[in-house]
C-alpha positions as CSV (number, residue, x, y, z in Angstrom):
1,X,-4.5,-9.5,13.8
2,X,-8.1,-9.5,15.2
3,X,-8.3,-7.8,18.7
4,X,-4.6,-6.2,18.8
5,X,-5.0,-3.4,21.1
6,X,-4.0,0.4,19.4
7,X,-4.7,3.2,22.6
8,X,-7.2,3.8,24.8
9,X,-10.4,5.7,23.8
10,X,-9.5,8.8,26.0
11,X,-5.7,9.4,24.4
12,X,-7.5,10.2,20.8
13,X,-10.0,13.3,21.5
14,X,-12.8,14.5,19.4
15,X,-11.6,16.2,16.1
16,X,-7.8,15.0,16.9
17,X,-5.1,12.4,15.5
18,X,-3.0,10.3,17.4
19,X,-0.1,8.0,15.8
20,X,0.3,4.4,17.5
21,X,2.4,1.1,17.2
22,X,0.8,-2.4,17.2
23,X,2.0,-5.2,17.9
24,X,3.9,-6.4,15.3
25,X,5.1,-3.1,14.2
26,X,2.0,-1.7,12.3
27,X,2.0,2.0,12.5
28,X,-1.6,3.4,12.8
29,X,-2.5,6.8,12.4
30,X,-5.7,6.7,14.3
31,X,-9.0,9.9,14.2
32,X,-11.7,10.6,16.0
33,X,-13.9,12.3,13.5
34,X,-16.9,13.6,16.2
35,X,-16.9,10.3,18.3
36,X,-15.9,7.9,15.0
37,X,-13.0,6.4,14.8
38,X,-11.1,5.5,11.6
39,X,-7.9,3.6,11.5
40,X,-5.2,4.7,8.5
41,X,-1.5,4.2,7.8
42,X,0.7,6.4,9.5
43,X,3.0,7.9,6.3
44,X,2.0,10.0,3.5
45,X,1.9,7.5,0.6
46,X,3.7,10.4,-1.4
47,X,6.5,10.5,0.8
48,X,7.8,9.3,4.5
49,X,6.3,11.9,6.5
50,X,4.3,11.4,9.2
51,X,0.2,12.1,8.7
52,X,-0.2,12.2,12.2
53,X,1.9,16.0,12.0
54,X,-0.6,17.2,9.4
55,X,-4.0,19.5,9.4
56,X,-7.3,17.7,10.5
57,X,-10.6,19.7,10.7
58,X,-13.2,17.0,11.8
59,X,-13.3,15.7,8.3
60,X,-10.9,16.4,6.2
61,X,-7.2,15.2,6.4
62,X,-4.3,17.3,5.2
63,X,-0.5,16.5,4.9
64,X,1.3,19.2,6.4
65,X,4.3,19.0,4.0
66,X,2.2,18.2,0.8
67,X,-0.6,19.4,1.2
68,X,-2.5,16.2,0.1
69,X,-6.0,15.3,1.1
70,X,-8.0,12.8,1.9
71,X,-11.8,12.2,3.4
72,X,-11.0,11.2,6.8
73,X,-14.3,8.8,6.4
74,X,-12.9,7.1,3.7
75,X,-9.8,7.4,2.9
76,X,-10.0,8.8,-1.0
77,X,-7.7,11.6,-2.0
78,X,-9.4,14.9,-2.6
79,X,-8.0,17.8,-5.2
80,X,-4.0,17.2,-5.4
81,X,-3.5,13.8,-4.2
82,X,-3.1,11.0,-6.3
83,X,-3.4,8.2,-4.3
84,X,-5.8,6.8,-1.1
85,X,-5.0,5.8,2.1
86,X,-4.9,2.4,3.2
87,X,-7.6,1.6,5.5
88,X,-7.1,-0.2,8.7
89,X,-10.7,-2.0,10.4
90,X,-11.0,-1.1,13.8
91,X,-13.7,-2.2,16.8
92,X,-14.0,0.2,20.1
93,X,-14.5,-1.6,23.4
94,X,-15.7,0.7,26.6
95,X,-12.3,2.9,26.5
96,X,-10.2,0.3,24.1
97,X,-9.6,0.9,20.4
98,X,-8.7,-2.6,18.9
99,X,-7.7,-3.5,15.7
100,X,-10.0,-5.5,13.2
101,X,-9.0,-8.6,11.3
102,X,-7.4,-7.9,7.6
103,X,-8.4,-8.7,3.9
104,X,-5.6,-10.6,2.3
105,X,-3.3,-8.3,0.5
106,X,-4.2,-9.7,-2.8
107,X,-7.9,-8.7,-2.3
108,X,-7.4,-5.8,-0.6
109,X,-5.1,-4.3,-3.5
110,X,-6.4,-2.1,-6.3
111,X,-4.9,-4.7,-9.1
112,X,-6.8,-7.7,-8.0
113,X,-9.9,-6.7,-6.3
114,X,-12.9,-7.9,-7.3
115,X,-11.7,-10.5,-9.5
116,X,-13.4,-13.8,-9.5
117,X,-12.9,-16.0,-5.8
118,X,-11.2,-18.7,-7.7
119,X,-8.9,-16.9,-9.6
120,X,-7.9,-15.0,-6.2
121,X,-7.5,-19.0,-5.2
122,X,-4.9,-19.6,-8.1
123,X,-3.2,-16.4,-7.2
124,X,-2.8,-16.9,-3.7
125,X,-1.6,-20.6,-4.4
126,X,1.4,-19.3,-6.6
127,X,2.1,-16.4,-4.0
128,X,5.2,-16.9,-1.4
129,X,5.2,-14.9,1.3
130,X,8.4,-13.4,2.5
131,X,9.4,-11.3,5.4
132,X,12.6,-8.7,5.2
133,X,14.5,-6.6,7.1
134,X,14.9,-2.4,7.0
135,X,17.0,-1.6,4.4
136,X,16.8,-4.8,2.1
137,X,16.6,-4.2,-1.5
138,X,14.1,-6.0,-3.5
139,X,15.6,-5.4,-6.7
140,X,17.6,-2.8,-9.1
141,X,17.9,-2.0,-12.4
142,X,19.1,-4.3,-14.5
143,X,18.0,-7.4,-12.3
144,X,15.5,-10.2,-14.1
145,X,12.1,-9.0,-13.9
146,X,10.6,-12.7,-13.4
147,X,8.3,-12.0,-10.3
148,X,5.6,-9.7,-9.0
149,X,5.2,-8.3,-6.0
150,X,2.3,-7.8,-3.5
151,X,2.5,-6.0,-0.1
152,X,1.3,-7.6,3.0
153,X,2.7,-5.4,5.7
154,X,5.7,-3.0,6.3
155,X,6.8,0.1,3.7
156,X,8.6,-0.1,0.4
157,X,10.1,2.8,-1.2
158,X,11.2,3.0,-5.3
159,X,14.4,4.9,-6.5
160,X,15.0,5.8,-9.9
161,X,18.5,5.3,-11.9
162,X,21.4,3.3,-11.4
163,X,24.5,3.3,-8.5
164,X,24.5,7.2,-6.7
165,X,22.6,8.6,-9.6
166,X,19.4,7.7,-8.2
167,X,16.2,9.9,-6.5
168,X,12.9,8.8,-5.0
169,X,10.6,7.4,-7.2
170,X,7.3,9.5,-5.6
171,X,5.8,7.7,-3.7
172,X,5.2,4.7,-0.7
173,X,3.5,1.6,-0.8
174,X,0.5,0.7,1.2
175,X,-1.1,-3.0,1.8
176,X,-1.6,-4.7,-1.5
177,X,-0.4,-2.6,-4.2
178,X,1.4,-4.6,-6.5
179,X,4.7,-3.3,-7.8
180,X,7.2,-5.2,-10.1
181,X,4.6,-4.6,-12.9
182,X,7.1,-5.5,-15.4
183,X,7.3,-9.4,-14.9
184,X,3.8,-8.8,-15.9
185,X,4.5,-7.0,-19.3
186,X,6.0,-8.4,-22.9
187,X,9.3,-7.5,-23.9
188,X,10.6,-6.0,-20.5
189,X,13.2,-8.7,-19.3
190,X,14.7,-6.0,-16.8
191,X,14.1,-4.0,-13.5
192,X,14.3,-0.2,-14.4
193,X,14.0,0.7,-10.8
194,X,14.6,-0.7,-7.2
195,X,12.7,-1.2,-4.3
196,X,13.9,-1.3,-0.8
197,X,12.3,-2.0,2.7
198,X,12.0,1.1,4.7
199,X,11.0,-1.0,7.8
200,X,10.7,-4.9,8.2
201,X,8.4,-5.6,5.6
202,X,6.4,-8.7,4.3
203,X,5.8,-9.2,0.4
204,X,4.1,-12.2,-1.4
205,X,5.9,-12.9,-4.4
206,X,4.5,-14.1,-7.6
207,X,5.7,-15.6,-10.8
208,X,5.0,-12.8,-13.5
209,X,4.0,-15.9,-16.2
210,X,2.1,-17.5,-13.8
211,X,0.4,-14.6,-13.1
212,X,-0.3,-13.9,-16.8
213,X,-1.4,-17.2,-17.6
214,X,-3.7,-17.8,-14.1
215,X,-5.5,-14.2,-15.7
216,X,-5.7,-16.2,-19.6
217,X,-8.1,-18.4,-18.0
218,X,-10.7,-15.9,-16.7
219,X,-10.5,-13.5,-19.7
220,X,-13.0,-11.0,-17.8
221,X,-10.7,-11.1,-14.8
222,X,-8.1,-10.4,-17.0
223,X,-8.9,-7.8,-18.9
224,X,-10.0,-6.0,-15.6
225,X,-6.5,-6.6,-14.3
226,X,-4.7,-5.4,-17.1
227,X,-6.8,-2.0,-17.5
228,X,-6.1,-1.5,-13.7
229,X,-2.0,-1.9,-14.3
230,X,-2.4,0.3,-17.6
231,X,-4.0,3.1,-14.6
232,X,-1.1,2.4,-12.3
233,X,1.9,2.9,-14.4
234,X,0.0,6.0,-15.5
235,X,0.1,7.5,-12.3
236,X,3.6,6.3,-11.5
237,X,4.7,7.6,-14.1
238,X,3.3,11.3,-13.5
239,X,3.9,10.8,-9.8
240,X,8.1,10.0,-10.8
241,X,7.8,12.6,-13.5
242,X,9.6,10.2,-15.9
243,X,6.8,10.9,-18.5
């Protein structure tokens, strides 16, 4: 994705947001914080609403409907949010804004970063990547929890309970959060949840025992991994309010 033109310098002025499409269908929500640009996702991880609507003083970014915060410099949530913002590289040519080239989504992630390069190797050697459409559903409760799941691109959105019995599980999905924890986890055989595709969406896929046993080889990469799930089933739970 190296070089994909977002806008022109001029459309984004000091101390203002502007929302843009690459090619490809990444959504950008792009601010000039006193000449700097910094290059974010375009929805409120908490919920589908645009960022790009919100309050932004120079600094500080606030969802209008929310009221979550983040440091427009980098991204971490501030006070009430619970969750950063995914962080899109971007270089500035004369009057271009450009976007940068892209971690993999398995080293980008929270759950696998910083874990040792050849265990990243064996976990990107299991992954399949797969593209979906808007709308397609991942899985539902009651499915075989066999695989886990890393997003590459797109938006994926959890629900909570079974046929029209169901509400919004809290919260989006940004580039390399894992979800489908439970192919990860002893004794949980089933999908309690289900994830759909908001918009065309692509996910690498990963076998939950190959997973687990890639991570029993590299105990101190393991452990790491594990403590980080632990953290984000925490939050997902307080985020659902299922706890």
């Amino acid at each position: 994705m190296a070089g994909k033109f977002v806008c022109r310098v001029s459309d984004v002025p000091p101390n203002s947001l502007k929302e843009c499409e690459v090619e490809g269908g990444i959504r950008l929500l792009i601010a000039n914080a006193g000449g700097e640009f910094f290059g974010y996702q375009a929805m409120c991880p908490h919920q589908d609403v645009s960022l790009c609507e919100g309050l932004f003083d120079g600094e500080t970014l606030t969802c209008h409907m929310h009221l979550w915060q983040w440091s427009i410099r980098t991204g971490e949530p501030i006070g009430l949010a619970e969750a950063p913002l995914e962080r899109f590289a971007l270089s500035v040519e004369a009057d271009t804004i450009n976007l940068a080239g892209q971690g993999s989504a398995l080293d980008v992630g929270e759950l696998f970063r910083g874990v040792a390069a050849g265990t990243l190797e064996k976990l990107a050697a299991l992954a399949r990547a797969e593209t979906h459409a808007p709308g397609t559903l991942l899985y539902g409760p009651g499915d075989r929890a066999e695989d886990l799941f890393v997003l590459d691109s797109g938006r994926v959105e959890f629900s909570i309970g079974r046929d029209t019995r169901t509400a919004p599980g809290g919260f989006m999905l940004r580039k390399g959060e894992a979800f489908g924890w439970a192919a990860m986890l002893d004794g949980y055989t089933e999908r309690i949840a289900s994830a759909r595709c908001i918009e065309s969406s692509t996910v690498l896929r990963l076998n939950g025992k190959g997973v687990t046993g890639i991570l029993e080889a590299d105990p101190a990469g393991g452990f790491i991994v594990m403590k980080r799930l632990a953290g984000m089933i925490a939050r997902y739970l307080a985020v659902s309010g299922t706890q």
